[in-house]
N, C-alpha and C positions, 0 to 999 in steps of 0.2 A: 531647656525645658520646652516642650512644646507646646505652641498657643492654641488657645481652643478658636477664636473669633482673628484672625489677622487683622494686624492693625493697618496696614496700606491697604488692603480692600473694602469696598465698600461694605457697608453692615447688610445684612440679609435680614428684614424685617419679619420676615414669614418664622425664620432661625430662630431671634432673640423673643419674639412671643412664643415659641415652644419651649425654649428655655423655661423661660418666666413663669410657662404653667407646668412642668416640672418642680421647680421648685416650690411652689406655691403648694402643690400636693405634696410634694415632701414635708413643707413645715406645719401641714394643718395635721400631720400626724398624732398620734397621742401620745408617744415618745418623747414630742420637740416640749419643751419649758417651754408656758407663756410669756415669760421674759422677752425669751427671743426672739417673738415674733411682735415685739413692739417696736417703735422707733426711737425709741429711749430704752434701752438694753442696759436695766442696773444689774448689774450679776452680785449675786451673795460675798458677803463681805470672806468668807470661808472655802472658796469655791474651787475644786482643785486643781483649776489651771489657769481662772482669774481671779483667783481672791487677791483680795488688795487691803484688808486689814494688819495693824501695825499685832505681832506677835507678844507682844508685851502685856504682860495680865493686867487688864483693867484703861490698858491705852485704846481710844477713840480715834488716834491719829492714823492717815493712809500708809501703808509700806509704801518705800520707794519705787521699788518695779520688783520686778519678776525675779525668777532664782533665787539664788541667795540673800537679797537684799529684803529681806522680811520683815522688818522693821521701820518704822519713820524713822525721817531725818534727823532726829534730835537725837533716839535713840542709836540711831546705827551711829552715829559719829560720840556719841557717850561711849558705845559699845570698845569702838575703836581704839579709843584714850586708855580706857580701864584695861584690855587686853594688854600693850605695850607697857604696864607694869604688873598685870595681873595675869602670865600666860596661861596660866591652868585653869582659867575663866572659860567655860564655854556660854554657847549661845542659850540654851536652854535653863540656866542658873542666871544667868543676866535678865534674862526676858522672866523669871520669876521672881525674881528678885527689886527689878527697876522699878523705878517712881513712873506709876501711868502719867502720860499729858492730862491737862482738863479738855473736856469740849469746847470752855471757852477759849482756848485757846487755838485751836482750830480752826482755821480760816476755808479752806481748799475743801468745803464740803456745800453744798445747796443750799441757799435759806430755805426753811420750810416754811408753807401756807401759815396766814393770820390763825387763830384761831377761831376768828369771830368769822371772818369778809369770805376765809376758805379759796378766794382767788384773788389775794394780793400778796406779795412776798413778805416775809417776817420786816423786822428792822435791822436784825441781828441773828447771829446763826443760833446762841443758845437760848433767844426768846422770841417763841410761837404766835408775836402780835406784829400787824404794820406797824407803821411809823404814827401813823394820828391814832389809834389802839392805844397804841404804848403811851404816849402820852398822856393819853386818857387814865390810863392803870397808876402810871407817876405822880397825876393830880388826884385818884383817890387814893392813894396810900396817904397822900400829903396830908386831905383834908377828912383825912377818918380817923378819929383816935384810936381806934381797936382797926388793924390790917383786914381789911375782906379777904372772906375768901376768893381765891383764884376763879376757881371752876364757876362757883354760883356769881363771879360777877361779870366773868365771861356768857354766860346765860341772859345777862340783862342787857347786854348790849347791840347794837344792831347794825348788820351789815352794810357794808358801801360797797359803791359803785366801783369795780371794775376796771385799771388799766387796757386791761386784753392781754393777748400775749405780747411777748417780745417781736418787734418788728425785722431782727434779724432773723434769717429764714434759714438758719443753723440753729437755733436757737429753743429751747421748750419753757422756758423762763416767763415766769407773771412782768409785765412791766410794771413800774412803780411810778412811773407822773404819765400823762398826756401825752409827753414825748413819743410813749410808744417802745423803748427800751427798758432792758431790764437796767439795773446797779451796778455788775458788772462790763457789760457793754458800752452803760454811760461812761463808765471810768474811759475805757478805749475806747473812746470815740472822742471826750474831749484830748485824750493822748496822742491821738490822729489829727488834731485840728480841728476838730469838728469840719470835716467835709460836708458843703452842702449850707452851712448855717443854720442849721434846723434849731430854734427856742422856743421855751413859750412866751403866748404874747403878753398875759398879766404875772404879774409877778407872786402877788397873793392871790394865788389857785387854788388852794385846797379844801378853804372853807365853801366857794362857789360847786365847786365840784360835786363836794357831799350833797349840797340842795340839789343836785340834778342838773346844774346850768352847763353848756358845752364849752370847752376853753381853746381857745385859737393856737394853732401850731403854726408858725411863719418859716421859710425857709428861703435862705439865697439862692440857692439851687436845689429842690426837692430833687431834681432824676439823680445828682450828685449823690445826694442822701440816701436813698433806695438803690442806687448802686453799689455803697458801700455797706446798706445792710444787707445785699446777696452775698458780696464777697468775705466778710470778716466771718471768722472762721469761732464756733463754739467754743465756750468755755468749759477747759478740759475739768472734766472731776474724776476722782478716782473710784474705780468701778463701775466707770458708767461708757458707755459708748451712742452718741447722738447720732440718728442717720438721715434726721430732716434735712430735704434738699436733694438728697441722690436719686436719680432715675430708677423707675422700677424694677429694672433686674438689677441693676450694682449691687440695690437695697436687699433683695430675697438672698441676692448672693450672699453678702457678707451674714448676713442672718443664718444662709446655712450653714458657710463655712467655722463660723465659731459654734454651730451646734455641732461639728462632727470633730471637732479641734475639741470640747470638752469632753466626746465620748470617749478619748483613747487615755491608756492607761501610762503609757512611760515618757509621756512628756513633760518639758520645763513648762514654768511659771510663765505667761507671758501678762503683759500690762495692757488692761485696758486703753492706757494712756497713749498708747503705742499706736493700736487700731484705731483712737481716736486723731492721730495725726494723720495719715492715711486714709482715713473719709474724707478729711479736711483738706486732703492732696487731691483727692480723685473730682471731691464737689468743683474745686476751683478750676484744674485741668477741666473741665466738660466732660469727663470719660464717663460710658456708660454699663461698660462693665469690667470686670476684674480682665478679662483678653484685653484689653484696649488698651490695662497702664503701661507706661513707656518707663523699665526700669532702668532706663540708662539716667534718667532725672530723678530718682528715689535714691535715698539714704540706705545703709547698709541693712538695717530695719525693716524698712519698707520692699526691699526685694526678698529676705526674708518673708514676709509675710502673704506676697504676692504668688512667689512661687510654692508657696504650702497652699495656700489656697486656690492654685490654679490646678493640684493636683487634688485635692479634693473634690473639685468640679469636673476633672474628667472620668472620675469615676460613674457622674451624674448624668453630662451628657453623652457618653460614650457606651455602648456595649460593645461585648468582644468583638460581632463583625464589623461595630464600626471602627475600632480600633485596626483591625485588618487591613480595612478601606482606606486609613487616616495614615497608616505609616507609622504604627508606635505598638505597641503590646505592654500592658497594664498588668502587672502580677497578682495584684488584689481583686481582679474578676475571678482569679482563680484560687482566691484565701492565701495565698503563698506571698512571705515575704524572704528575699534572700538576705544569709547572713552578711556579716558585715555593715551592718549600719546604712543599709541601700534601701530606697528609698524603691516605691511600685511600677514607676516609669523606665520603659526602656526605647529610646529612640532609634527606629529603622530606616528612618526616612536619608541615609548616606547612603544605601543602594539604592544606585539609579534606574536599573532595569525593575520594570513591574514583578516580573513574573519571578523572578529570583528573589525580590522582595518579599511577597506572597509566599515563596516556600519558604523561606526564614521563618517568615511566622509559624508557619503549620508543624516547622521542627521543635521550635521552641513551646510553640503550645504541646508539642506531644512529650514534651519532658515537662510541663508542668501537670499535664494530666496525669502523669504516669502513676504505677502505687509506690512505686520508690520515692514519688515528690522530689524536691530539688531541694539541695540545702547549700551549695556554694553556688556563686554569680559567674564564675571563672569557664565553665561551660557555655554559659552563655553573653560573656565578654568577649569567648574565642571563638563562637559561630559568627556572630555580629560581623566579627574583625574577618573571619576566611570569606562570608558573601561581602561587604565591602570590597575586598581585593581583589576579589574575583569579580564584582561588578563594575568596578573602574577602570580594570584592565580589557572586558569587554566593550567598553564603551570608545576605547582607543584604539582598538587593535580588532574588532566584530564587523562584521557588514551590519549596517544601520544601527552602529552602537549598544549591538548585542542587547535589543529592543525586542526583535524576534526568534525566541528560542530555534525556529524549526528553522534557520540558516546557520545553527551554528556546527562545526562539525568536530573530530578528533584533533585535528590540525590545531585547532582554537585552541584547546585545552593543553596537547604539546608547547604552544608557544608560553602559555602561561605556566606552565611546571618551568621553563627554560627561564623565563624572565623574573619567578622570582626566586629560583636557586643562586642567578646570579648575585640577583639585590642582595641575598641573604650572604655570597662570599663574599660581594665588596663591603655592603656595611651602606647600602643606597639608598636613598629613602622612600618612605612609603608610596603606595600610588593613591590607598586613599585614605587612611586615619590618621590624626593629627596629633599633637601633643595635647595632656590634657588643658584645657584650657588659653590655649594658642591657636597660631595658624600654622605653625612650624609645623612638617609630617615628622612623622615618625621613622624611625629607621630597622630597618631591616634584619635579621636576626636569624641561625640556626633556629631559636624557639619558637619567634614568631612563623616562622617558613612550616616549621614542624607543625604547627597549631592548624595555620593555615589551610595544609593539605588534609591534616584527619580529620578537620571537622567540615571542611568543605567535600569531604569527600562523604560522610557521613551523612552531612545533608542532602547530597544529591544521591543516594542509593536510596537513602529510605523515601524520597520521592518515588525512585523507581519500584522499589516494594510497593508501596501504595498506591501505586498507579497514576499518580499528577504529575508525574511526566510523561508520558504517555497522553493526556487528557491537552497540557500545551505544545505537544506536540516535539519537545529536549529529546533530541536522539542519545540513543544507548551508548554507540560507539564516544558521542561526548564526554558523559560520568564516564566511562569505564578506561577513557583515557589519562584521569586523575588519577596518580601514586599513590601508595599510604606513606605519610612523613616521617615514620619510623616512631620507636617508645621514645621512651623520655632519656636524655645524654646522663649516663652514670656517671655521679661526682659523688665522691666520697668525701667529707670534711675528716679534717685530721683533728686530732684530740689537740687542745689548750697547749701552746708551749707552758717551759716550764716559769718563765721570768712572765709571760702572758697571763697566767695562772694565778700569780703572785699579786700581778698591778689587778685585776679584777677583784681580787680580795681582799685587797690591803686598807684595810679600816679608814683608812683617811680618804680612797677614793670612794669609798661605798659613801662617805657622807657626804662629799661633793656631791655624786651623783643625783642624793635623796636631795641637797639642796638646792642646788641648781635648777634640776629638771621635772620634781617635784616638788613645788611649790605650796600646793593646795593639799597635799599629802593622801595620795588618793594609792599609796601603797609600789609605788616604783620600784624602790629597793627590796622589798619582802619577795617582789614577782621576782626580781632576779636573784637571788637567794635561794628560792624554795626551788627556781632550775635546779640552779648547783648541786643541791643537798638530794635532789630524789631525780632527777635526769628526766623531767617528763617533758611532754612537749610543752609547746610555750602557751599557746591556745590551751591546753590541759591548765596551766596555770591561774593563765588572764581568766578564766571562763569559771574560775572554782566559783561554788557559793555561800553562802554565812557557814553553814551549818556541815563544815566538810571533815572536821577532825574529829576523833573522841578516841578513849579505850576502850578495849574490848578481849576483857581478861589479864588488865594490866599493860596491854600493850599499845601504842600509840598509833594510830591508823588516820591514814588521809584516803577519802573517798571523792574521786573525779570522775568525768567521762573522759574515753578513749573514742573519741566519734572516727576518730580516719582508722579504725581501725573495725567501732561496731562496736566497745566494749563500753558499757553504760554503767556507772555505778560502782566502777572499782577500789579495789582499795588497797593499799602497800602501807608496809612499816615506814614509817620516818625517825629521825633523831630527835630528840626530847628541845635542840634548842627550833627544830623547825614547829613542832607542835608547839611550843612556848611562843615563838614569832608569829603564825596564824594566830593564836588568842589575843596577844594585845592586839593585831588587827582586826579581830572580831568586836574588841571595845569600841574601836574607831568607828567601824561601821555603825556601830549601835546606837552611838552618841552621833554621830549625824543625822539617825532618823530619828532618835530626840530632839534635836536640835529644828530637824523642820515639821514634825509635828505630835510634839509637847507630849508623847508618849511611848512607850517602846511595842514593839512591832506583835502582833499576835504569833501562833504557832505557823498560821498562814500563808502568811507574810515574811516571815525567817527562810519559811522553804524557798522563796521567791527573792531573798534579796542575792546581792552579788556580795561576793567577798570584795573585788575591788573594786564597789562604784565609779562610775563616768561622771563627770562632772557636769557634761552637757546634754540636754533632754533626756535629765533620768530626775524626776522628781520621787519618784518613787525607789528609787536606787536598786532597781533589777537589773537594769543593761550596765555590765563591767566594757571596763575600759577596753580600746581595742586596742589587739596584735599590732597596726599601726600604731599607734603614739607609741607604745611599745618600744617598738623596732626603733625608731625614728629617734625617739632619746637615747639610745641604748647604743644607738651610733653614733651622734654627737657626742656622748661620753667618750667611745673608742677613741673618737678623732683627734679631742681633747686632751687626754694620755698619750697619746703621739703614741699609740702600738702599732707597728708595723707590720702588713701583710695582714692578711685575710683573718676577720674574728666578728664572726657572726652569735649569737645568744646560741643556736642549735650547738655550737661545737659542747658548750657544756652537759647533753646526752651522751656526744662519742667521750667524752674524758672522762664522765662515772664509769658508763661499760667499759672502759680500758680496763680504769684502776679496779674494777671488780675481779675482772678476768685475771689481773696479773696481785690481785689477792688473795687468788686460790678459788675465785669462784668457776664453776662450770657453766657451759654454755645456755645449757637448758633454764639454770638459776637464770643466769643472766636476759634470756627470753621470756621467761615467767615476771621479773622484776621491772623490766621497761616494756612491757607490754607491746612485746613483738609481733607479728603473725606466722613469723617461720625460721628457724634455726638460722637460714640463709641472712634473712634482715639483723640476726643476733651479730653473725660474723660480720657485716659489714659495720656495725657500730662498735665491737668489740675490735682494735687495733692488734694482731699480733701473729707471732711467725706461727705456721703448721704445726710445728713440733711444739711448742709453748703450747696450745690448745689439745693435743693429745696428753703432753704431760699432764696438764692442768685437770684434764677430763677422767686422766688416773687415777687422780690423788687427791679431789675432794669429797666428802661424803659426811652424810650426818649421823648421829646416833640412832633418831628417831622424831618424826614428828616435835619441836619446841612448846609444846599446850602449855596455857599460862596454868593450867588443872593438871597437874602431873594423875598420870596413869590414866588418860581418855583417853582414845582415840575415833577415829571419825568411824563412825556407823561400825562402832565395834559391837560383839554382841557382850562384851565385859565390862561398858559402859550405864552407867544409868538412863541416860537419856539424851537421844544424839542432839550433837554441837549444831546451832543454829550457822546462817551462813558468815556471819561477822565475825563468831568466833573462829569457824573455819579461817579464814583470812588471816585469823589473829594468829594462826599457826606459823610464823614466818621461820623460814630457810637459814639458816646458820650460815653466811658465806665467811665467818671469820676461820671455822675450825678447819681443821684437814686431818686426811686420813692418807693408810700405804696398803695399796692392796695386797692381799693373802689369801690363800687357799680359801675358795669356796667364798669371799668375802673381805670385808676389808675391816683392818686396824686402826682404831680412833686412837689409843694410846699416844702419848702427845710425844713422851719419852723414846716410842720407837718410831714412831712417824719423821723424828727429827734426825733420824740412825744410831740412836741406841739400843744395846742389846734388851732382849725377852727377856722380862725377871722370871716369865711361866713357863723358858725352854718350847716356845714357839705352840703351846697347847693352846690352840684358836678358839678351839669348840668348845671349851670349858673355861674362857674367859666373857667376864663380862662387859669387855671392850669393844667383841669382837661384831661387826655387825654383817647382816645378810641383805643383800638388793636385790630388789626386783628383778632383777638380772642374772642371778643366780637360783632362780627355782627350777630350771630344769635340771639346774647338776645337782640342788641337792635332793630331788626327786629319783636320779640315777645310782645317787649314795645310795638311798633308803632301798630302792629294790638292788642294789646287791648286797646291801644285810640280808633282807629277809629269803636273798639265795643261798647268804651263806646258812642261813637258820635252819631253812629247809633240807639241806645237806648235813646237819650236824649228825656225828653219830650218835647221838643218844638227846631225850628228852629238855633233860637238865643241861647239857650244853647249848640246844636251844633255846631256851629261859635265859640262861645266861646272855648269850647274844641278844635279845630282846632287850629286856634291862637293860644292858651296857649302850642300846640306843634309844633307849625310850625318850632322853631330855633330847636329844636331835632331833626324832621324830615330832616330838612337841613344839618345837622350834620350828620343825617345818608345814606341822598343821597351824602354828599361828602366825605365821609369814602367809600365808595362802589365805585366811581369815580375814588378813590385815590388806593383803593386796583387795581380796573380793570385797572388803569393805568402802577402800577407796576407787574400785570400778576399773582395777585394771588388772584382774587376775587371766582373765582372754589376752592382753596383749602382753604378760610376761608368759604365760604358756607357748608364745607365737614366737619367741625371742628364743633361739637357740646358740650360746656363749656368748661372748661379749664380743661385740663390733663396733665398728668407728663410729665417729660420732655421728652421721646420719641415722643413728640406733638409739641414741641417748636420750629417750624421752622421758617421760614418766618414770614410767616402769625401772627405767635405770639411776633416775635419779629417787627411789625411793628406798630408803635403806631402814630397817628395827635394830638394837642390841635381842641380842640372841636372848637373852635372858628374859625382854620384858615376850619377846614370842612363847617362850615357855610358861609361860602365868597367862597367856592370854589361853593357851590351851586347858590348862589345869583348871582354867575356870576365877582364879583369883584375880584378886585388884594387881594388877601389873605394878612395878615398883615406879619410883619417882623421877621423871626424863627431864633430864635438862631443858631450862629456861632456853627460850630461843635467846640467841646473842642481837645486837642493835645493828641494822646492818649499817656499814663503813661507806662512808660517802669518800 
């Protein structure tokens, strides 16, 4: 993280009063809660990122902290007992269910002011009188046969004098005797020894007090005394955060930092209680502002809170040129945050040469400016990493430490492609990035090398486009010395063995898996599952959200995004046990946002949750879990199993498309179904020999469209009213059936598909099996005009009638083949398509085949007869 103020330099006074009046006009906005610009910061007992009331209908009592822990202490460990015999207990039934705490019971909240004095503290938490009040109240209930009333005898009473406040100077607390401390403090203070010996000097004080008289406070050491009421540290309450005593920017700071901590949406619960230890760190240390803490002496907590709030601040003090200036680039000056759970800071300051610094930035900035936007970090993980290597290598091997661009020449750059092709053959290590979180470098790599050179190459042309090479003076011959590292190394994953295949589905290790590694049930096993059963990516998985399954004409459909592909909003058939598996996690999900707040989600709010919420800063359970934890369990399960060689989650895509293909499906199905971008990506996930892909590409074929509405088809004109886009969808692909090609078309008949003989004597045309593909409209275009040559030739009238008639149902069949193509938008590219070709041909057009029969009612005008149900496809 980088620091805003350096803690071994001296402070810059002129700095921290700029600061200061920065934020001071930040909080006097009309946005900021008056709360938070007190020094007593109670935040709402409700609040959604510090509330601290106990969830329990009608409990008075504080939650214990933050997340989960939503309940007092009494209750959450009732809660605990009851579950471990009550598992089907959730939080939302317990918390309606449970016996509220009383107030009186309650200790850990403020006494509130006398009623009467208004500035002296109660006696007691659940009654609003001092201690001589109260008394007072005891002896007239005592001495009144009928009870006064409260209010009117509070009315008759008269106010005294005044403790002041507390003399600890953390503190906002009424004192309650002359001492000068509050009741709380008293207690710690004689628990400390009483440092100091501070008493009072009469004994009976209370009565002299009231008349006005002054009462002596003696001490053995008074500076003891006022030393230990600087240093003792507020009494923590819950919901409250105390910032008397902190220097004026620490104080604006944290004021602002928890104003812009409660304006975001997807963050955890954090505790008041929390921030209130860390004021009470910072007051004692002397630090004067949030730069200055020293988190190598903070709890896990405390750097935590430090490093959020030091990046919230450099939002404040920094703009983008200063950021330029500073050596870091802020992705939130440009609204952009990158995926992956990454955070707005990106530190530059590992290039040591300026000027290559400076162009790092201006690259990166012009890929956040762009209108494509940035949505992975991996771009600019791999710029970072090419100018780091390329500027630690100039600082060894440059005149003057490659300091100044205009000495550098072609020669430089030669030695640098030379020195780190090697590193990347022997396996050397890095020259300047390290492991993360270490000091160990990193080692060198075909990828990294590869990385290295295209984006360092990248960044230094488009300087030269731009002309800020030229402006520091980077000669041409330098860039144009850099290589390009080549694409990316083609590795193809092999489909799941077979006994691999076995141990990943074997019912016993699925529940280890869920048990073990998902603990908090946040949907582990479901995500590897729903791989299995529909092949998608894993990100397609991790990333689904509440509201992704439904039917649509009977048929079961999962709606995701395809982002590495571009395809938003898709949707494929699944199996009835995967739709079944998504609903009860759709329960879970639901009852957790019951669970955290006591109702279920609006229509709003459903669109926005995640199907597998994150456990960690998702109070709102939008952001699903990530690809990392993911992966991460998903290998310590492999390693666990003792599976040997290589098994990654992706192999489960290459081993659906196998088994597709070698179930008779065609290529194109098989690109249409994993949501490929090109036949080519089809064959590398689909396993199998050339000849196997042509046979295969022979011999499957469907009837017709599967419509859960027998006899629609899309934008037919023999339709009622065309099929909206879900139902479209809900059209899915038969990959179970097969067909044998034949004249003009091909045979569904299952009897002869399998080599049994034609009960019809091979009559194609006049069976209702037989079907027509979009592949075949030129030949039967080329039939129909040599009837009507032969017709023209007849010798007489009635021989030509004849001839007409005897093609009329053909000709009908093949004006609603041409209907039916121009319906679905490809009657131009099956007109372009002359016989059938390899599969570089098989698109559309060739994957779309009618029974001849419903083509002849679509011409005739009638409701087309009843098409077979699409089949489930086979996982």
């Amino acid at each position: 993280m980088a620091v805003l103020i350096p803690v071994t330099e001296p402070v810059d006074r002129r700095r921290t009063r700029d600061q200061l009046e920065i934020l001071t006009a930040l909080l006097s906005g009309p946005t900021v809660d008056a709360y938070i610009r007190d020094e007593l910061i109670k935040f709402p007992e409700d609040h959604p990122v510090f509330g601290w009331k106990c969830n329990v209908v009608g409990c008075e009592g504080p939650a214990r902290g933050g997340g989960s822990k939503d309940m007092c202490v009494t209750h959450l460990d009732e809660y605990r007992k009851r579950v471990k015999t009550e598992p089907e207990l959730t939080r939302y039934t317990f918390q309606q269910t449970a016996v509220p705490r009383d107030i009186r019971r309650v200790r850990n909240i403020d006494p509130p002011d006398c009623r009467v004095c208004r500035h002296r503290p109660s006696k007691l938490d659940w009654v609003e009188l001092c201690e001589r009040h109260y008394r007072r109240w005891m002896r007239a209930l005592k001495d009144t046969p009928a009870a006064p009333d409260f209010e009117v005898w509070c009315t008759t009473q008269t106010p005294l004098r005044s403790f002041g406040r507390c003399a600890v100077a953390a503190c906002h607390l009424w004192a309650y005797s002359p001492l000068g401390i509050c009741h709380s403090h008293h207690n710690r203070y004689r628990t400390a020894g009483q440092p100091g010996g501070a008493r009072i000097a009469v004994k009976r004080w209370q009565h002299a007090w009231d008349l006005g008289k002054e009462i002596a406070v003696e001490y053995d050491d008074e500076a003891a005394f006022r030393s230990w009421c600087a240093r003792v540290p507020v009494v923590t309450r819950p919901g409250q955060v105390s910032l008397r005593g902190l220097p004026p920017l620490l104080k604006a700071e944290f004021q602002w930092c928890l104003f812009a901590r409660s304006q975001r949406r997807d963050l955890s619960f954090w505790s008041a209680q929390w921030m209130q230890v860390l004021v009470t760190k910072c007051r004692t240390a002397g630090w004067e502002s949030i730069a200055e803490v020293d988190t190598r002496v903070c709890s896990h907590t405390d750097r935590m809170i430090v490093h959020a709030f030091r990046a919230d601040l450099r939002l404040v003090y920094y703009t983008k040129e200063d950021t330029r200036e500073a050596g870091f680039l802020e992705t939130d000056h440009f609204g952009i945050r990158l995926t992956g759970d990454r955070g707005s800071h990106l530190d530059l300051r590992r290039v040591q040469q300026r000027w290559l610094r400076d162009m790092l930035w201006d690259s990166l900035a012009t890929r956040l400016r762009s209108p494509q936007g940035a949505r992975s970090g991996s771009p600019f993980d791999a710029s970072r990493r090419a100018a780091v290597e390329l500027g630690a290598f100039l600082a060894i091997a440059a005149p003057q430490g490659g300091h100044d661009p205009r000495l550098l020449t072609a020669k430089h750059m030669d030695a640098f492609v030379v020195d780190q092709r090697r590193r990347a053959r022997d396996g050397l290590p890095s020259l300047g990035l390290h492991r993360y979180h270490t000091t160990e470098p990193g080692t060198c790599t075909d990828h990294s090398r590869r990385e290295v050179f295209n984006y360092a190459r990248y960044m230094l042309r488009e300087a030269l486009e731009n002309g800020s090479a030229d402006q520091i003076g980077l000669p041409r011959e330098f860039i144009c010395a850099l290589p390009t590292g080549g694409g990316p190394t083609e590795r193809s994953r092999s489909p799941f063995r077979d006994e691999v295949a076995q141990a990943l589905a074997d019912e016993a290790n699925l529940a280890q898996f869920s048990t073990d590694y998902d603990p908090n049930n946040r949907g582990l096993r479901d995500i590897w599952e729903t791989l299995v059963f529909t092949g998608r990516r894993a990100n397609e998985v991790v990333k689904l959200r509440l509201d992704c399954i439904g039917r649509y004409g009977g048929l079961p459909l999962l709606w995701h995004d395809q982002t590495k592909v571009g395809n938003l909003d898709e949707a494929i058939r699944v199996p009835e046990r995967t739709f079944e598996m998504v609903q009860r996690r759709q329960k879970i999900t639901l009852q957790l946002f019951l669970d955290r707040y006591g109702r279920m989600p609006t229509q709003a709010e459903r669109k926005r949750l995640a199907l597998f919420p994150s456990k960690k800063g998702n109070a709102n359970l939008e952001r699903s879990v990530s690809y990392g934890w993911f992966q991460s369990c998903f290998r310590s399960w492999v390693h666990q199993l003792e599976i040997q060689g290589p098994c990654v989650p992706h192999q489960a895509r290459h081993t659906l498309a196998t088994r597709l293909l070698r179930s008779g499906a065609s290529m194109h199905h098989i690109k249409q179904y994993m949501g490929q971008i090109s036949m080519r990506m089809a064959e590398h996930y689909a396993k199998a020999a050339v000849s196997e892909i042509e046979d295969v590409l022979q011999m499957v074929w469907v009837g017709g469209p599967g419509s859960a509405v027998p006899g629609r088809l899309l934008a037919s004109p023999s339709t009622a009213e065309p099929l909206s886009p879900a139902e479209a969808q809900a059209m899915a692909l038969d990959l179970s059936r097969r067909s044998t090609p034949t004249e003009g078309g091909f045979c569904t008949f299952q009897p002869v598909v399998e080599g049994g003989a034609c009960p019809w004597k091979l009559n194609c045309e006049g069976c209702d099996r037989f079907v027509m593909s979009g592949a075949d409209l030129l030949y039967w275009r080329r039939k129909r005009d040599q009837w009507r040559s032969m017709a023209e030739r007849a010798p007489d009238n009635a021989t030509a009638d004849y001839l007409h008639k005897l093609f009329e149902p053909t000709a009908q069949a093949i004006d609603g083949l041409e209907r039916a193509l121009a319906g679905l938008g490809l009657l131009e590219e099956a007109l372009s398509l002359d016989l059938r070709r390899p599969q570089d041909y098989f698109q559309r057009v060739w994957a779309t085949a009618f029974r001849a029969s419903d083509l002849v009612s679509l011409e005739s005008g009638g409701a087309p007869p009843a098409m077979a149900q699409a089949a489930e496809v086979s996982a």
